[in-house]
N, CA, C and O atoms as a GROMACS GRO file, in nm:
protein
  308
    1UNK      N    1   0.521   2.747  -0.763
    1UNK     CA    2   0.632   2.662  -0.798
    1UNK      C    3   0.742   2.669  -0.693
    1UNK      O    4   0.814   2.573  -0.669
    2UNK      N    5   0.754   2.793  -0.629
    2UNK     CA    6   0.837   2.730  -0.542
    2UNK      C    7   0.845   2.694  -0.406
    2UNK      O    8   0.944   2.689  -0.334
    3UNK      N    9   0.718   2.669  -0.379
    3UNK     CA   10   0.658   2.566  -0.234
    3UNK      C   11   0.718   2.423  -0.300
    3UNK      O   12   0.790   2.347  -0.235
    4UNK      N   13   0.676   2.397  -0.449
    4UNK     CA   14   0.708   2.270  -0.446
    4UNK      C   15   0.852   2.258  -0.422
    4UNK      O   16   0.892   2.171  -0.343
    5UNK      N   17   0.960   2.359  -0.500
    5UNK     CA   18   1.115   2.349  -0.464
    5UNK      C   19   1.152   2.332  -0.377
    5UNK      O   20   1.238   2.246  -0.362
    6UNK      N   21   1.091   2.429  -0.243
    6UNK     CA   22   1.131   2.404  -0.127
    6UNK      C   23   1.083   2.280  -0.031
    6UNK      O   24   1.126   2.236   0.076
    7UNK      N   25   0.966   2.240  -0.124
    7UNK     CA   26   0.935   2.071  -0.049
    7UNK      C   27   1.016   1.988  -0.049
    7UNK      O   28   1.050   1.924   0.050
    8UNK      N   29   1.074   1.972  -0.192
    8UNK     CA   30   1.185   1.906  -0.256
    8UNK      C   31   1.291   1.903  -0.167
    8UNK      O   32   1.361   1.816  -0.114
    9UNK      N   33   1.282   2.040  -0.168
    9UNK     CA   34   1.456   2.031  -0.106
    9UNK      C   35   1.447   1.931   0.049
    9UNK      O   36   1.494   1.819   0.068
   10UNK      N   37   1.358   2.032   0.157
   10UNK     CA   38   1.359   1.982   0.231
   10UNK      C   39   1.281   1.799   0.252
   10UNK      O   40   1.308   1.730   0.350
   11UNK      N   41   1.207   1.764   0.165
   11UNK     CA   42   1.227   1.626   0.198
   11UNK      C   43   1.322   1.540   0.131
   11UNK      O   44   1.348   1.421   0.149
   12UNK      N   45   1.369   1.628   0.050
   12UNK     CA   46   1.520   1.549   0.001
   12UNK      C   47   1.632   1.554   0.149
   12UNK      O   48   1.722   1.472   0.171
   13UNK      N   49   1.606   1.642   0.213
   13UNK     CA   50   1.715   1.648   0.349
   13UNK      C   51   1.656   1.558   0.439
   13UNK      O   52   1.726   1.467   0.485
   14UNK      N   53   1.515   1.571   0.479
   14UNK     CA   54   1.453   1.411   0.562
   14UNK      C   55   1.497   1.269   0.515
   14UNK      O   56   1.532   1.181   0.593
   15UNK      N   57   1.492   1.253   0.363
   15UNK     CA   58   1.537   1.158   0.333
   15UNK      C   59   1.667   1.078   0.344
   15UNK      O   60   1.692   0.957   0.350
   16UNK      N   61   1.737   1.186   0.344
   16UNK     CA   62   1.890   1.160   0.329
   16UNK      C   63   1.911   1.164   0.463
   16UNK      O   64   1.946   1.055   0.508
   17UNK      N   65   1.899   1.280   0.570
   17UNK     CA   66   1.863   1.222   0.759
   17UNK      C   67   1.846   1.106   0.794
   17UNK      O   68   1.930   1.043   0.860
   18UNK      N   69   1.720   1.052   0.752
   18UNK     CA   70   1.638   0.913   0.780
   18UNK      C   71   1.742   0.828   0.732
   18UNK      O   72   1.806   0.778   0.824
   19UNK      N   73   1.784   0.790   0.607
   19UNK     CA   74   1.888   0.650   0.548
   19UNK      C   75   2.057   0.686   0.619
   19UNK      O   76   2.151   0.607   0.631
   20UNK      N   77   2.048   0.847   0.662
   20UNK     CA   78   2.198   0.879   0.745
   20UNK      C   79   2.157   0.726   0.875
   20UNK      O   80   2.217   0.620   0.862
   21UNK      N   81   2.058   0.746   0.979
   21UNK     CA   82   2.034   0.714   1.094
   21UNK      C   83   2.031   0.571   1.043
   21UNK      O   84   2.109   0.490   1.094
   22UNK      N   85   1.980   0.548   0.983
   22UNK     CA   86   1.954   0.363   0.959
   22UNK      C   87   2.075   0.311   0.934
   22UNK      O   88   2.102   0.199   0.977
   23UNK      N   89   2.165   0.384   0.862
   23UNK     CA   90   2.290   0.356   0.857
   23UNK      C   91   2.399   0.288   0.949
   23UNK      O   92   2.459   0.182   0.964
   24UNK      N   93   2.386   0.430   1.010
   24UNK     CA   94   2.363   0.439   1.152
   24UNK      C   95   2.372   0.342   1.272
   24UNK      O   96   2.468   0.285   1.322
   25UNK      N   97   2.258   0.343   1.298
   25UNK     CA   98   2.180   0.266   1.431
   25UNK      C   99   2.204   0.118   1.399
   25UNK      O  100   2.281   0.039   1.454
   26UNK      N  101   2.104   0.097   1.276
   26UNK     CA  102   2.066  -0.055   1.210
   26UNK      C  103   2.165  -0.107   1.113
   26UNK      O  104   2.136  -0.210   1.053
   27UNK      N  105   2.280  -0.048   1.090
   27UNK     CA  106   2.358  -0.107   1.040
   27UNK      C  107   2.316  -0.125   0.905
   27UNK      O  108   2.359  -0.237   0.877
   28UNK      N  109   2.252  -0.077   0.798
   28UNK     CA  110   2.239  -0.064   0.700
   28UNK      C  111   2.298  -0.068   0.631
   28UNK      O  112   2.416  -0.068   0.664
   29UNK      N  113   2.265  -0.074   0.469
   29UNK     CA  114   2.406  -0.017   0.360
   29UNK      C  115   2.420   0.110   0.340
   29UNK      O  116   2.324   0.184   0.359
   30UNK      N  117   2.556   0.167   0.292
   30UNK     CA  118   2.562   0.289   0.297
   30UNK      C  119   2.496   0.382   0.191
   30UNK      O  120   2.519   0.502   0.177
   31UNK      N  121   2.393   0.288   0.103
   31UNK     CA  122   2.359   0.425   0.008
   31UNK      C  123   2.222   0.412   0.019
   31UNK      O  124   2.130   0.416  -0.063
   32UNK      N  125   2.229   0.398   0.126
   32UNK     CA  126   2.035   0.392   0.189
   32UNK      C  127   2.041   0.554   0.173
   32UNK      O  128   2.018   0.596   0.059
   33UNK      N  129   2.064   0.635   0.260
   33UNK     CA  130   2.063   0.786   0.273
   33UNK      C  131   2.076   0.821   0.142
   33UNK      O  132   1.992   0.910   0.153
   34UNK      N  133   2.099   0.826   0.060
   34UNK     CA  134   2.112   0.831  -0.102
   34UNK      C  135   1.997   0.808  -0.156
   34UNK      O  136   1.935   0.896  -0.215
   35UNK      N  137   1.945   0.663  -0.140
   35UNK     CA  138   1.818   0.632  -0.230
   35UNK      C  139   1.703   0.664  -0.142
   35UNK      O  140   1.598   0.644  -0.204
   36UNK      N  141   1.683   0.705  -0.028
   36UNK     CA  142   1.620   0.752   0.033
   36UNK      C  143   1.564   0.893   0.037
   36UNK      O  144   1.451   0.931   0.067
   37UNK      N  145   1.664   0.954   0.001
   37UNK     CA  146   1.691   1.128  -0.004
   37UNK      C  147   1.584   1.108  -0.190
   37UNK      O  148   1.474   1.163  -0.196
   38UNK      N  149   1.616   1.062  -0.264
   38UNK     CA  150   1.607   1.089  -0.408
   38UNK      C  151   1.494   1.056  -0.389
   38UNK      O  152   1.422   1.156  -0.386
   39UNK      N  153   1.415   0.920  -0.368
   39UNK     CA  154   1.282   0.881  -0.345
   39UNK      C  155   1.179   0.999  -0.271
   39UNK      O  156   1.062   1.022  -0.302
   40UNK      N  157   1.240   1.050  -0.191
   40UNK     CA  158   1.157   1.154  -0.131
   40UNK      C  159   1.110   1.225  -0.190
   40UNK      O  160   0.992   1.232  -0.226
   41UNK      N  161   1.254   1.334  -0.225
   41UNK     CA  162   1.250   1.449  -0.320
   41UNK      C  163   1.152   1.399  -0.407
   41UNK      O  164   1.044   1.459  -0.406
   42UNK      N  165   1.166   1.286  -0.495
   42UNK     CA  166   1.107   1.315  -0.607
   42UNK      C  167   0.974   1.267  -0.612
   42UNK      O  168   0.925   1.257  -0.725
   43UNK      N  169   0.903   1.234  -0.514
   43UNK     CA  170   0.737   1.185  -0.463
   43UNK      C  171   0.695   1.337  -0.396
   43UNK      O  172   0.580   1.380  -0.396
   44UNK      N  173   0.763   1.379  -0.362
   44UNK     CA  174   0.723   1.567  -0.318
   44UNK      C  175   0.699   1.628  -0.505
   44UNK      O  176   0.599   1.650  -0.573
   45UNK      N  177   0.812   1.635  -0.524
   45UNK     CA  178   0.814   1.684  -0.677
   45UNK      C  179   0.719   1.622  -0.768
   45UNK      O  180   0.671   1.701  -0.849
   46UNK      N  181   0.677   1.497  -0.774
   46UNK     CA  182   0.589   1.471  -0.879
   46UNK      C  183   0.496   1.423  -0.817
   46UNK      O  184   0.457   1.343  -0.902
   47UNK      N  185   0.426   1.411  -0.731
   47UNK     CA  186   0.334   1.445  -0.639
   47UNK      C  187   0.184   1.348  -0.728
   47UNK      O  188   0.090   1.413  -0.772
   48UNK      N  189   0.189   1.202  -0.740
   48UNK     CA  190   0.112   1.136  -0.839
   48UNK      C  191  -0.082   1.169  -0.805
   48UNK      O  192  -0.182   1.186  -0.875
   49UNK      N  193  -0.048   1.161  -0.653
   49UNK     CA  194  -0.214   1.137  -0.607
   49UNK      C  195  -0.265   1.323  -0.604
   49UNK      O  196  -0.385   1.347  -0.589
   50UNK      N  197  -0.174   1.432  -0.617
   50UNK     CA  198  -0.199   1.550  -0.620
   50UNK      C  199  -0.215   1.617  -0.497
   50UNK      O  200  -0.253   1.733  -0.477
   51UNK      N  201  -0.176   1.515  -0.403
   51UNK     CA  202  -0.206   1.525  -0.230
   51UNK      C  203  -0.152   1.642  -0.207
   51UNK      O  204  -0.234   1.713  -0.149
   52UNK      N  205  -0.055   1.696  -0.224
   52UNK     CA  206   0.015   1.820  -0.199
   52UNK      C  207   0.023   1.940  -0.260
   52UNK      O  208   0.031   2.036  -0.184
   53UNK      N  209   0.024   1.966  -0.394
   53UNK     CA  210   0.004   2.070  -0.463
   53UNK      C  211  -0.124   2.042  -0.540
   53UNK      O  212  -0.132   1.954  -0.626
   54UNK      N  213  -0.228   2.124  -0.503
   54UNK     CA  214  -0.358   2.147  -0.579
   54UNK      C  215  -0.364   2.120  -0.734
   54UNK      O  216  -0.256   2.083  -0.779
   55UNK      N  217  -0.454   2.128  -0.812
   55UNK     CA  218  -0.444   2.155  -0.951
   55UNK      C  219  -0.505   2.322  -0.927
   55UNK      O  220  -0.582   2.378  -0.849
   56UNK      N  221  -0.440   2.350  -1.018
   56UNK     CA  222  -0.454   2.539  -1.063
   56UNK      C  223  -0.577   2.551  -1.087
   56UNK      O  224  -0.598   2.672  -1.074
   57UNK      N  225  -0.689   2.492  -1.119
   57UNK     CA  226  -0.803   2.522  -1.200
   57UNK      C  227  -0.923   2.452  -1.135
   57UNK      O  228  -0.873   2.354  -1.080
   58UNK      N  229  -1.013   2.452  -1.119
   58UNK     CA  230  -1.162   2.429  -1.089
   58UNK      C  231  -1.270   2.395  -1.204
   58UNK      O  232  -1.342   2.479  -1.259
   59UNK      N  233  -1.266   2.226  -1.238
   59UNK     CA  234  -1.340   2.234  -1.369
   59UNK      C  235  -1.496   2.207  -1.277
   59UNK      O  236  -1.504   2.143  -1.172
   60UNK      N  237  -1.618   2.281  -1.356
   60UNK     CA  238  -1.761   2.287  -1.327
   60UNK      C  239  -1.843   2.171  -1.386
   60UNK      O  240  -1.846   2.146  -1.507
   61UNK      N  241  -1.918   2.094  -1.279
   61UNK     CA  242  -1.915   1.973  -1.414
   61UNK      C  243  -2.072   2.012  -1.401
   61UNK      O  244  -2.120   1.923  -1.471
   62UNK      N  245  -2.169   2.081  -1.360
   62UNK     CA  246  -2.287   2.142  -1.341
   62UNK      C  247  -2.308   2.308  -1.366
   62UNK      O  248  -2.238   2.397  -1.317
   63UNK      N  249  -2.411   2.324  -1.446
   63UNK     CA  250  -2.410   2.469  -1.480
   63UNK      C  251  -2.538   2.523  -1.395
   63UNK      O  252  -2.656   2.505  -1.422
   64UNK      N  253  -2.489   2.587  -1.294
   64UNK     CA  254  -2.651   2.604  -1.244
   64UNK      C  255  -2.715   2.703  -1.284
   64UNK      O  256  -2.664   2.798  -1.345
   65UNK      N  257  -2.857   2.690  -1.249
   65UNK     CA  258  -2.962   2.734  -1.326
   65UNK      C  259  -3.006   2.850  -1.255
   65UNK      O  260  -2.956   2.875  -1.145
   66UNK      N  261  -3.102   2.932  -1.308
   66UNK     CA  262  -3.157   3.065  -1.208
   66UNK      C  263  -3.319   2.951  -1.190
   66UNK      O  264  -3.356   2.849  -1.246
   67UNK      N  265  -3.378   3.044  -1.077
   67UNK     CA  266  -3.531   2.992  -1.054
   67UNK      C  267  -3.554   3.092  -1.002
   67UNK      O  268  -3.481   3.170  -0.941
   68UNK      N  269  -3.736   3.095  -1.042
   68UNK     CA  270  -3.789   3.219  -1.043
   68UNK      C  271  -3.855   3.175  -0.921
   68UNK      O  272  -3.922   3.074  -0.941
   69UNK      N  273  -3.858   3.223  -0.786
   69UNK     CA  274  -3.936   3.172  -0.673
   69UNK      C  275  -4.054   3.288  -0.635
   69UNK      O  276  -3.989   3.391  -0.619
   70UNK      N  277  -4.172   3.313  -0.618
   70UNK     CA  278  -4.217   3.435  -0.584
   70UNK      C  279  -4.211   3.512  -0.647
   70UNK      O  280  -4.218   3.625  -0.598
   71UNK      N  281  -4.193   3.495  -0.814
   71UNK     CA  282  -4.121   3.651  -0.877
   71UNK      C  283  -4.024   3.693  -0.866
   71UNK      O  284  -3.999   3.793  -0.934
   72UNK      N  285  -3.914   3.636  -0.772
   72UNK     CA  286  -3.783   3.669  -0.745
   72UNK      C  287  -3.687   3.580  -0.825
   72UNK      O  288  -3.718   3.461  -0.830
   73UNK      N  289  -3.577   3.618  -0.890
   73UNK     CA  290  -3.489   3.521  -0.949
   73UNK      C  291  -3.371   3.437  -0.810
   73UNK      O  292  -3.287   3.510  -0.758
   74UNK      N  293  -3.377   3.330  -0.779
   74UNK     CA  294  -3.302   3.282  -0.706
   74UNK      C  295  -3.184   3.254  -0.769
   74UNK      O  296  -3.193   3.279  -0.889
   75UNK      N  297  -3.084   3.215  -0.738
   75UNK     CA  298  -2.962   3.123  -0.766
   75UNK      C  299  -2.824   3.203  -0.831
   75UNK      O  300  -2.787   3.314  -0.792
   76UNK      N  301  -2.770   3.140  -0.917
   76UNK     CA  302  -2.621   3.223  -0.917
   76UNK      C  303  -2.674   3.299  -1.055
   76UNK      O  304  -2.739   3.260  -1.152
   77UNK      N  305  -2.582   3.494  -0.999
   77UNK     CA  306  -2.628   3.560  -1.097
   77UNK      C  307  -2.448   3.568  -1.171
   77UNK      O  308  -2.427   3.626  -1.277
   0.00000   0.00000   0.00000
């Protein structure tokens, strides 16, 4: 949990950087850096496609089997 905080934070600071410069440069409106910063943060934080923070768990959707090869048991003990 707190890789994701510190993702947060810091792409909440890219964000708000990035809409600072557009501001900026391109003459933008001024609450670009604002809605920019929040949009970030919160696509780090809730993270829809899971691209960034794993899921905790490993579901098995196959149970594998033993095989007897030679008299020997092969496969997962």
């Amino acid at each position: 949990m707190n890789k994701r905080i510190l993702g947060t934070f810091l792409w909440f600071n890219v964000g708000w950087t990035a809409g600072a410069m557009a501001t900026y440069f391109a003459g933008m409106p001024e609450g670009l850096n604002w809605a920019l910063a929040i949009v970030a943060g919160a696509v780090i934080w809730w993270d829809p496609a899971h691209l960034f923070w794993p899921q905790g768990r490993r579901i098995v959707k196959t149970v594998p089997t033993r095989q007897v090869v030679g008299g020997r048991r092969v496969g997962a003990d």
